[in-house]
PyMOL commands that place a pseudoatom at each C-alpha (Angstrom):
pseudoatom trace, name=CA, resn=UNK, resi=1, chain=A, elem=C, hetatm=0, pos=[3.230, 36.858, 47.916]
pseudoatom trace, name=CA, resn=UNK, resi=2, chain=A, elem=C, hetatm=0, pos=[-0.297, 36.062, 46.979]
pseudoatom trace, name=CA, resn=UNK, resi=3, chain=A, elem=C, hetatm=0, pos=[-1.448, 34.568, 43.176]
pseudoatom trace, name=CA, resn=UNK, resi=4, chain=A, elem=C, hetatm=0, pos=[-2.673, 38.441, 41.931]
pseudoatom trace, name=CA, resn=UNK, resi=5, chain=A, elem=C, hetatm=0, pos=[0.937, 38.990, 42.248]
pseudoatom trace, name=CA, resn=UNK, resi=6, chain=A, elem=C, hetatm=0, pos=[2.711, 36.815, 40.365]
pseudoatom trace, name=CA, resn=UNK, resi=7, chain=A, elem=C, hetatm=0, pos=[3.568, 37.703, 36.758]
pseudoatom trace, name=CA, resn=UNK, resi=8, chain=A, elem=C, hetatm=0, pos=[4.913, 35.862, 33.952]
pseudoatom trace, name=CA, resn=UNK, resi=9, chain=A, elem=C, hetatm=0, pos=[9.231, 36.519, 33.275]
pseudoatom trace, name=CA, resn=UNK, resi=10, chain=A, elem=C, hetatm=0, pos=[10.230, 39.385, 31.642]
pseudoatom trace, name=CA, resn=UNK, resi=11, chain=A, elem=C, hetatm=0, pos=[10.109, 38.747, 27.741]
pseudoatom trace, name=CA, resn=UNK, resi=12, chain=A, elem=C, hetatm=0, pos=[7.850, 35.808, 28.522]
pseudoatom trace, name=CA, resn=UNK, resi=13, chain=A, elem=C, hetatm=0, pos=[4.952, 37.038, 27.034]
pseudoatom trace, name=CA, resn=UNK, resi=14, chain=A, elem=C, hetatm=0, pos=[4.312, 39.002, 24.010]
pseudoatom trace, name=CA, resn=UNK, resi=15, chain=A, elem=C, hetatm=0, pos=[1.333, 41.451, 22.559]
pseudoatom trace, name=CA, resn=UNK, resi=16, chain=A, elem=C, hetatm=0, pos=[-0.767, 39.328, 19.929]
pseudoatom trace, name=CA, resn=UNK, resi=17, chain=A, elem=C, hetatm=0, pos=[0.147, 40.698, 16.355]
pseudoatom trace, name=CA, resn=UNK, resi=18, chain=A, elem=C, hetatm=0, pos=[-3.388, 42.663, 15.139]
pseudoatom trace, name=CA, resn=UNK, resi=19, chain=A, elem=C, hetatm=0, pos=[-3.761, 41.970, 11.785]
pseudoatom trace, name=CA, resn=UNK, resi=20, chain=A, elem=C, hetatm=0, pos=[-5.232, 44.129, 8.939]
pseudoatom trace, name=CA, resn=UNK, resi=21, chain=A, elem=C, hetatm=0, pos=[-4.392, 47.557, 10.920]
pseudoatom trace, name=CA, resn=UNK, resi=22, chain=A, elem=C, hetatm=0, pos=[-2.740, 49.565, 8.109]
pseudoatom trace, name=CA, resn=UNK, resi=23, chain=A, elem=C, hetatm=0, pos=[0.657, 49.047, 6.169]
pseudoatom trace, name=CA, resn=UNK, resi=24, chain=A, elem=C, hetatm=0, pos=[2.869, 50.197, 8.721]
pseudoatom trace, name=CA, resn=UNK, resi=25, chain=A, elem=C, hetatm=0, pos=[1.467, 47.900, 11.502]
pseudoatom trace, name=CA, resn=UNK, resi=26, chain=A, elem=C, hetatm=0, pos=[3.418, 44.749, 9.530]
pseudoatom trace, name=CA, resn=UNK, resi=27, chain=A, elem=C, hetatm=0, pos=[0.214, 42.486, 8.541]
pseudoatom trace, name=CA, resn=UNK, resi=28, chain=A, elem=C, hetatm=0, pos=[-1.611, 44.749, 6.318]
pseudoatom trace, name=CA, resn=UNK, resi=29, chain=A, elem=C, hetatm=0, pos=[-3.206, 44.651, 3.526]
pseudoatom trace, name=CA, resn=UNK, resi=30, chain=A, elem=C, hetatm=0, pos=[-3.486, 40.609, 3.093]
pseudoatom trace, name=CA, resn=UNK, resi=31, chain=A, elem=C, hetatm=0, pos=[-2.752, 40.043, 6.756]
pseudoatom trace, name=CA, resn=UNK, resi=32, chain=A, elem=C, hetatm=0, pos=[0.298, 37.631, 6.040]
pseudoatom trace, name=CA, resn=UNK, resi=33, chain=A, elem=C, hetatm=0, pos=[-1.501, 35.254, 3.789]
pseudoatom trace, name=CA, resn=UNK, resi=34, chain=A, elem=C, hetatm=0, pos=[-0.528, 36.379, 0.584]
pseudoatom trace, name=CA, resn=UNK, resi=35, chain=A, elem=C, hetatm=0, pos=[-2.813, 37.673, -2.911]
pseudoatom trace, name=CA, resn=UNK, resi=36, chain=A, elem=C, hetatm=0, pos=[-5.838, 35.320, -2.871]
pseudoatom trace, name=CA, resn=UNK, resi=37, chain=A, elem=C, hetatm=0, pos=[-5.962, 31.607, -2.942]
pseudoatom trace, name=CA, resn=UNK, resi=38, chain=A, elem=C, hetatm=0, pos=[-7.473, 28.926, -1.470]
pseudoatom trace, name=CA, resn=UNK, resi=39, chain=A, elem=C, hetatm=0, pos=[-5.176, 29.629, 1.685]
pseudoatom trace, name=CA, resn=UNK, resi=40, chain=A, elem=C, hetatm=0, pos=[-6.168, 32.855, 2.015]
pseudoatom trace, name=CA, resn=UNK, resi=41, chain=A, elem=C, hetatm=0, pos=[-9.549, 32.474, 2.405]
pseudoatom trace, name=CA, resn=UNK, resi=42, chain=A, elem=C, hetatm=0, pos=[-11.694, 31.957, 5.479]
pseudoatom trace, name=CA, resn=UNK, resi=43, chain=A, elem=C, hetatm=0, pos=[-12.645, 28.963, 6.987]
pseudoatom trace, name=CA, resn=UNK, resi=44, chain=A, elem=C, hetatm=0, pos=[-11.779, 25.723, 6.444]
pseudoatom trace, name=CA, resn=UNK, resi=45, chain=A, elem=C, hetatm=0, pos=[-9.096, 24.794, 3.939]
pseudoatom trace, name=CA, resn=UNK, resi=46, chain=A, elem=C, hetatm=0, pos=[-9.986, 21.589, 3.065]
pseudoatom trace, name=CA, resn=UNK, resi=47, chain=A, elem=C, hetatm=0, pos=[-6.598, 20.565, 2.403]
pseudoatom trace, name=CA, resn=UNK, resi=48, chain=A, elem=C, hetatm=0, pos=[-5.687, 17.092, 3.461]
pseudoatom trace, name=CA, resn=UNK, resi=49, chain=A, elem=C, hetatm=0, pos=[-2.884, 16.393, 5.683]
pseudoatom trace, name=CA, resn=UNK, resi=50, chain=A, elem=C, hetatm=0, pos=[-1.246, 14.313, 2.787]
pseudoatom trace, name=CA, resn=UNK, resi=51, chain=A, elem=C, hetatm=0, pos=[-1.951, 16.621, 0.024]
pseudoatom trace, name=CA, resn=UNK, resi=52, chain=A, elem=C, hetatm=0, pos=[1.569, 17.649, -1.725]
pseudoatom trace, name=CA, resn=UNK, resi=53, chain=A, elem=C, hetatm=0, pos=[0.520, 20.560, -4.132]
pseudoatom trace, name=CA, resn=UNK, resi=54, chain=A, elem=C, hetatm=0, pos=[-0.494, 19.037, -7.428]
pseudoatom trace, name=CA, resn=UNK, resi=55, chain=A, elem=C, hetatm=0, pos=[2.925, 16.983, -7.274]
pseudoatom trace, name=CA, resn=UNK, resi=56, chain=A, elem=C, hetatm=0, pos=[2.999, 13.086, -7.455]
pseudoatom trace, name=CA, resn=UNK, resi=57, chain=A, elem=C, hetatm=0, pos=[1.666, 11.872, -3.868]
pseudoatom trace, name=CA, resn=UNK, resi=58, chain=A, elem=C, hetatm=0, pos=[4.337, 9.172, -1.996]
pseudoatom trace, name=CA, resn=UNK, resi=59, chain=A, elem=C, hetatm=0, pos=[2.049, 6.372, -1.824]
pseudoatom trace, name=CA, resn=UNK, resi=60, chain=A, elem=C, hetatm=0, pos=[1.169, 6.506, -5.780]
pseudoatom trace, name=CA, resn=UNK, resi=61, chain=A, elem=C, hetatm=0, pos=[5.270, 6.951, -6.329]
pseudoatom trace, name=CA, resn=UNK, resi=62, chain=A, elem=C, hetatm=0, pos=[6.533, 3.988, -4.408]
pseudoatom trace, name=CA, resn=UNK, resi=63, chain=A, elem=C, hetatm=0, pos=[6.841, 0.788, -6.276]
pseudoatom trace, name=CA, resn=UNK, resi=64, chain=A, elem=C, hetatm=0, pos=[4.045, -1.895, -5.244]
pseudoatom trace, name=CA, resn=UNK, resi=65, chain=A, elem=C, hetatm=0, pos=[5.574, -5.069, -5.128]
pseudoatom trace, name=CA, resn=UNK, resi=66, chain=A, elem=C, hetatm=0, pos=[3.524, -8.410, -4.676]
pseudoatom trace, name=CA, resn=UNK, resi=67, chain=A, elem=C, hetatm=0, pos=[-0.187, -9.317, -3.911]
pseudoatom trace, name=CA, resn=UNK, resi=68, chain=A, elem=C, hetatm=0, pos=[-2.364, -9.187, -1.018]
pseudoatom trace, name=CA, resn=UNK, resi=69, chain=A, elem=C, hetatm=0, pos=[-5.468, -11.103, -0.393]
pseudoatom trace, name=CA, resn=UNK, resi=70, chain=A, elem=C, hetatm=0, pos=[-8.251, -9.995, 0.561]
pseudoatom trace, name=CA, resn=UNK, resi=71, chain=A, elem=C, hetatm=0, pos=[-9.571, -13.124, 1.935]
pseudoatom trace, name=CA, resn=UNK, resi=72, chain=A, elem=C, hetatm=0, pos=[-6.373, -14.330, 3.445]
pseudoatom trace, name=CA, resn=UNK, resi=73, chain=A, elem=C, hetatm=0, pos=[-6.378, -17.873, 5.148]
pseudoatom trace, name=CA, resn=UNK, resi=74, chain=A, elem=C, hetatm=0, pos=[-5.841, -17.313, 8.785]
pseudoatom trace, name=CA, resn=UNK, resi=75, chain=A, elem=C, hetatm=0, pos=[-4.613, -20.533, 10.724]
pseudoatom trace, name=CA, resn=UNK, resi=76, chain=A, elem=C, hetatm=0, pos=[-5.807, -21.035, 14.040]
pseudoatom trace, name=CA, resn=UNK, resi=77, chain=A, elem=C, hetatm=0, pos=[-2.269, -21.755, 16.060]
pseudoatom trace, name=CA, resn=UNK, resi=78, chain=A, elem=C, hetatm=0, pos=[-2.639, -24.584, 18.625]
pseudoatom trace, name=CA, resn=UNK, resi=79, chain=A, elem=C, hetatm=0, pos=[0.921, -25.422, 20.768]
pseudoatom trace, name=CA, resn=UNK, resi=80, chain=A, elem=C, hetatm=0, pos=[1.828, -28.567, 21.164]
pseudoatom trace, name=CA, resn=UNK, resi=81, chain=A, elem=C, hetatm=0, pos=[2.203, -27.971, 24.731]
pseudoatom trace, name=CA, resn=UNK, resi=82, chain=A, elem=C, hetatm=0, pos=[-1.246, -27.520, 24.566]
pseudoatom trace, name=CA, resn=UNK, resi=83, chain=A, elem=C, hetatm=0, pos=[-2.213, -31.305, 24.301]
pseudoatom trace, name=CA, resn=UNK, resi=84, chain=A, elem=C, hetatm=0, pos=[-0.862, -32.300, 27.549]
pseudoatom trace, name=CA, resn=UNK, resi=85, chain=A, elem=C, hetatm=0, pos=[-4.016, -32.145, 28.825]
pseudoatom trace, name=CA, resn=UNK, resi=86, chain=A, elem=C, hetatm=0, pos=[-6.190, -35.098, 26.507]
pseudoatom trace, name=CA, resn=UNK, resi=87, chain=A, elem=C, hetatm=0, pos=[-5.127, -38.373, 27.906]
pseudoatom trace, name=CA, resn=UNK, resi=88, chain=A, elem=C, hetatm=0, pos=[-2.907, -41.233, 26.122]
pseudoatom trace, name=CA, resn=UNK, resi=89, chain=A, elem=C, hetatm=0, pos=[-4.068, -42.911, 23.192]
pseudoatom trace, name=CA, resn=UNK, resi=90, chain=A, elem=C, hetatm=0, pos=[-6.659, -40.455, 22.462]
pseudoatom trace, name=CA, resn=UNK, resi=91, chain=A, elem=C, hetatm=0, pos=[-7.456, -38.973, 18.930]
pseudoatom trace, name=CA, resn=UNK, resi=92, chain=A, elem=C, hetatm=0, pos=[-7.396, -35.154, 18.970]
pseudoatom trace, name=CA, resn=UNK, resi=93, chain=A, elem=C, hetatm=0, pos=[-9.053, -33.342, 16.270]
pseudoatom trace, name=CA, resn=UNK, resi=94, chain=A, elem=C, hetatm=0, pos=[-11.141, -30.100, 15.709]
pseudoatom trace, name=CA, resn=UNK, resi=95, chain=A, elem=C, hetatm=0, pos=[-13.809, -30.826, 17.623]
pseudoatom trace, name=CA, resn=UNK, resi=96, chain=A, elem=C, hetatm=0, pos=[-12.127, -31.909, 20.901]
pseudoatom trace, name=CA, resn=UNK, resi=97, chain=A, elem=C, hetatm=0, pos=[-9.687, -28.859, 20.161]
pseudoatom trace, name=CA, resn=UNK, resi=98, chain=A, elem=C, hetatm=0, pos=[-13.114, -26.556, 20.366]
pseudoatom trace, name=CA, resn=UNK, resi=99, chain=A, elem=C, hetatm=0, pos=[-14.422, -28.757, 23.420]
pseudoatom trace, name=CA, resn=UNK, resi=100, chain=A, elem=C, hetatm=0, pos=[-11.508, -27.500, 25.479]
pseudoatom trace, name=CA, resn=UNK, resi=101, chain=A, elem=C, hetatm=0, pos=[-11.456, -24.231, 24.238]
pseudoatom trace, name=CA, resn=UNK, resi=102, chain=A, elem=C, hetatm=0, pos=[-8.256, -23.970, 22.131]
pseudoatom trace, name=CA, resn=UNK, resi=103, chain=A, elem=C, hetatm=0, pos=[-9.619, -22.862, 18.843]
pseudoatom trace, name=CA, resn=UNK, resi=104, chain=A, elem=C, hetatm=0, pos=[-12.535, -20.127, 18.455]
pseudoatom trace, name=CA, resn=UNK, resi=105, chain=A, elem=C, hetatm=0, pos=[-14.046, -22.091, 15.166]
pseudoatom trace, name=CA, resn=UNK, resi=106, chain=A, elem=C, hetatm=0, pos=[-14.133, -25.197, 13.218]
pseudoatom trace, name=CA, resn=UNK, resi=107, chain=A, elem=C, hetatm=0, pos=[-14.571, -23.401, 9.779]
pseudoatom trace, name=CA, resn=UNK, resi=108, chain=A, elem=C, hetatm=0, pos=[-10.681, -21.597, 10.008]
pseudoatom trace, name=CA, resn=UNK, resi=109, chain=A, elem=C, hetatm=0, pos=[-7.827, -24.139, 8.906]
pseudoatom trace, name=CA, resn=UNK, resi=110, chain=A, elem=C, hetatm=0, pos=[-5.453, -25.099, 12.418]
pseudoatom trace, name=CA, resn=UNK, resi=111, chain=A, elem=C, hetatm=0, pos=[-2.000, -25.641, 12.483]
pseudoatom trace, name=CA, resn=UNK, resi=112, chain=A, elem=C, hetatm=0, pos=[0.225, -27.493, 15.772]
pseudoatom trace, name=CA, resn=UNK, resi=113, chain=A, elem=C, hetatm=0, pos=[3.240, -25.931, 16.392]
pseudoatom trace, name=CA, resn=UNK, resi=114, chain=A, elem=C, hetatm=0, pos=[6.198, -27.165, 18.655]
pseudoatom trace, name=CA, resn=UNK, resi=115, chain=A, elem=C, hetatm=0, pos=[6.106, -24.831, 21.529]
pseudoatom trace, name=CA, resn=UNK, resi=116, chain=A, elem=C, hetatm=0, pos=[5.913, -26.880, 24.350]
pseudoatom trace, name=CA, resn=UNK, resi=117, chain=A, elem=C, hetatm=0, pos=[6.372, -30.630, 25.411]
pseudoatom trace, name=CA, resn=UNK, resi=118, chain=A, elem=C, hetatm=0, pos=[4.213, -33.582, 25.313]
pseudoatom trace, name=CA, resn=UNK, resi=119, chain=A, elem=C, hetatm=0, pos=[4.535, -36.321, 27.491]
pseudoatom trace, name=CA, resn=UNK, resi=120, chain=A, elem=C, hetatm=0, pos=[1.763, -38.762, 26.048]
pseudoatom trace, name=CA, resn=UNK, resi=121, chain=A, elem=C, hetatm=0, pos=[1.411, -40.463, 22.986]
pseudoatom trace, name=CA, resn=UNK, resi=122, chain=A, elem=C, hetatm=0, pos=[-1.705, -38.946, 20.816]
pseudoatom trace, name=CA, resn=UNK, resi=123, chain=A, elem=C, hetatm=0, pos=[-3.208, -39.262, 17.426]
pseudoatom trace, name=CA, resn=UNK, resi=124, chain=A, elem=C, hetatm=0, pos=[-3.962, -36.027, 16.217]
pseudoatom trace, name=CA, resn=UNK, resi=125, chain=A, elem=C, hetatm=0, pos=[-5.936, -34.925, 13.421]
pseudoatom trace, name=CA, resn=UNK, resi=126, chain=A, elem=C, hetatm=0, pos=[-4.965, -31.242, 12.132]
pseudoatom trace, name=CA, resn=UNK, resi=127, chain=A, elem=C, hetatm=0, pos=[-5.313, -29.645, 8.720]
pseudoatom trace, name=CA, resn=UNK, resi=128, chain=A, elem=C, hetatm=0, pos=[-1.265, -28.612, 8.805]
pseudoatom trace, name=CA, resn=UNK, resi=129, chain=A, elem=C, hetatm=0, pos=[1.573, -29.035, 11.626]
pseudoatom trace, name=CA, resn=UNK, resi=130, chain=A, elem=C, hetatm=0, pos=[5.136, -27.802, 11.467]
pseudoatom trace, name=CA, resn=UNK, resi=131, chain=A, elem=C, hetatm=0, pos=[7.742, -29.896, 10.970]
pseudoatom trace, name=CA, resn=UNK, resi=132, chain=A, elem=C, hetatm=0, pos=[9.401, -29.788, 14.595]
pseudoatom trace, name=CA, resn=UNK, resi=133, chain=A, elem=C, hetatm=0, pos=[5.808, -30.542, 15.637]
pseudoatom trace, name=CA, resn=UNK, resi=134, chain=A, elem=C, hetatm=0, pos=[5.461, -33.754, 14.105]
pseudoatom trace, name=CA, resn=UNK, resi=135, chain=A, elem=C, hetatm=0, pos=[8.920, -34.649, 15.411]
pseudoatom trace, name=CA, resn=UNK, resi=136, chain=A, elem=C, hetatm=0, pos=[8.005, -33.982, 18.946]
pseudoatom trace, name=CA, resn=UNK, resi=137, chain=A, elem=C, hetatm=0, pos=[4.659, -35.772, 18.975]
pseudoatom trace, name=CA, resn=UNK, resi=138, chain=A, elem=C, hetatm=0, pos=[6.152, -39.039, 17.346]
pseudoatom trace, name=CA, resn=UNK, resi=139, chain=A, elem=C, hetatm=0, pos=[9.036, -38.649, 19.848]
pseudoatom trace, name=CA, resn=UNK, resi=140, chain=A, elem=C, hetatm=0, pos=[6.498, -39.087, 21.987]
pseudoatom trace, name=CA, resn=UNK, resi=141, chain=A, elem=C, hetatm=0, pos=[5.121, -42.142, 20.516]
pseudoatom trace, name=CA, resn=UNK, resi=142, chain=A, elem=C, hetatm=0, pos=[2.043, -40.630, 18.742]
pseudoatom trace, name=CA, resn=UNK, resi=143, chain=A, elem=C, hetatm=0, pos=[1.278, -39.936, 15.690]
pseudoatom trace, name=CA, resn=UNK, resi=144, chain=A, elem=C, hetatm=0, pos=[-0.134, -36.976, 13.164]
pseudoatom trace, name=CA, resn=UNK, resi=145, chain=A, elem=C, hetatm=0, pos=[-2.793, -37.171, 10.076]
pseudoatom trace, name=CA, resn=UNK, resi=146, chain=A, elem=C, hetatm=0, pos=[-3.570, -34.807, 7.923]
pseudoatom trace, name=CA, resn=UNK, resi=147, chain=A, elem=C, hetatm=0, pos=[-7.487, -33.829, 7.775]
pseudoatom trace, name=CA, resn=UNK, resi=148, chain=A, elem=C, hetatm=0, pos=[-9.305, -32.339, 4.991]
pseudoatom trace, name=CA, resn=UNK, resi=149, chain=A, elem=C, hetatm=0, pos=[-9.564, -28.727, 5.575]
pseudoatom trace, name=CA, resn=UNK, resi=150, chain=A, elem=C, hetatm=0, pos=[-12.833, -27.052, 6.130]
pseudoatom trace, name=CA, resn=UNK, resi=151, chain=A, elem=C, hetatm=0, pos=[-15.056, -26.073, 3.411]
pseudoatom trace, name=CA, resn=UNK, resi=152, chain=A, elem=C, hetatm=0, pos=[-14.040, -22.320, 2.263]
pseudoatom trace, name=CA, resn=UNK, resi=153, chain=A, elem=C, hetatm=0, pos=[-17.205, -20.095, 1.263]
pseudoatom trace, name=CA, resn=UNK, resi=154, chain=A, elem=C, hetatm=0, pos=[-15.619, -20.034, -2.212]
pseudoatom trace, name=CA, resn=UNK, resi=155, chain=A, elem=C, hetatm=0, pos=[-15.406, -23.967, -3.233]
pseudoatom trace, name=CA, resn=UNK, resi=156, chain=A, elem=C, hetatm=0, pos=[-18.838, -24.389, -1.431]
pseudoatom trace, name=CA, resn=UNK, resi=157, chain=A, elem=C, hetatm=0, pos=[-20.534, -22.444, -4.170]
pseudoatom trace, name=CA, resn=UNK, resi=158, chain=A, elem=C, hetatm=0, pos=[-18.595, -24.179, -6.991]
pseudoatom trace, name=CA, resn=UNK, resi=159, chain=A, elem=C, hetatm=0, pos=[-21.761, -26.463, -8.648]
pseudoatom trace, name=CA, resn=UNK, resi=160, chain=A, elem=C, hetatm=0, pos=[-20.735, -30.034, -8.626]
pseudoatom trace, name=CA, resn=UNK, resi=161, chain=A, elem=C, hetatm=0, pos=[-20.538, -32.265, -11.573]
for i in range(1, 161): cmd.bond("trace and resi %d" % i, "trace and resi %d" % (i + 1))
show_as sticks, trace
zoom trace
């Protein structure tokens, strides 16, 4: 057997309909598209995917519930597992955080989380921690303080009295 021989199954391929060859061929006349419209026309459609005739599109029908920022306050998440590296009795705070390369930038708020374990006590300095968080560091004889947050674009502008 050699590849000019082989053929597809029988039934596996059929003849192409031709289009616009006379009434009795089965697409005359409009060719299967129907009397005029933008369908029927050549070319591009320009019909959007989510276009639903004329009727009431789904994203302009469903209820919208809520608000959404668009400046949204992103905290930078440090673990608290994290901190086992600064040694005991030190004061942790943004800048040390950046030093070793735990948060990107010292304009975005930070919150400590509890993932992890700490083994030495620490004073850290964070604009928010979770709950557990605090727990864990005091269990481990240190301590947390709340630091003013970084300036936001927004308040910086505000003119002072």
């Amino acid at each position: 057997m050699r590849i000019g021989e082989i053929s597809p199954a029988k039934g596996a391929v059929r003849e192409r309909k031709r289009l616009g060859k006379g009434s009795s061929s089965g697409k005359g006349g409009t060719c299967g598209k129907g009397h005029k419209g933008q369908k029927a026309r050549t070319g591009h459609h320009g019909i959007p995917r989510w276009f639903e005739g004329g009727q009431m599109p789904l994203q302009r029908r469903i209820p919208k519930r809520g608000f959404r920022s668009l400046t949204p306050e992103q905290d930078q998440v440090v673990n608290l597992g994290a901190l086992a590296r600064f040694t005991a009795g030190s004061v942790v705070g943004p800048a040390e955080l950046k030093a070793h390369g735990l948060v990107k930038s010292l304009s975005r708020p930070i919150k400590l989380l509890a993932h992890g374990d700490l083994a030495v006590a620490l004073t850290v300095r964070l604009t928010r921690a979770s709950g557990a968080a605090v727990k864990k560091l005091e269990a481990a004889g240190g301590k947390f303080e709340t630091s003013a947050p970084a300036p936001t674009p927004a308040s910086a502008a505000e003119p002072k009295a």
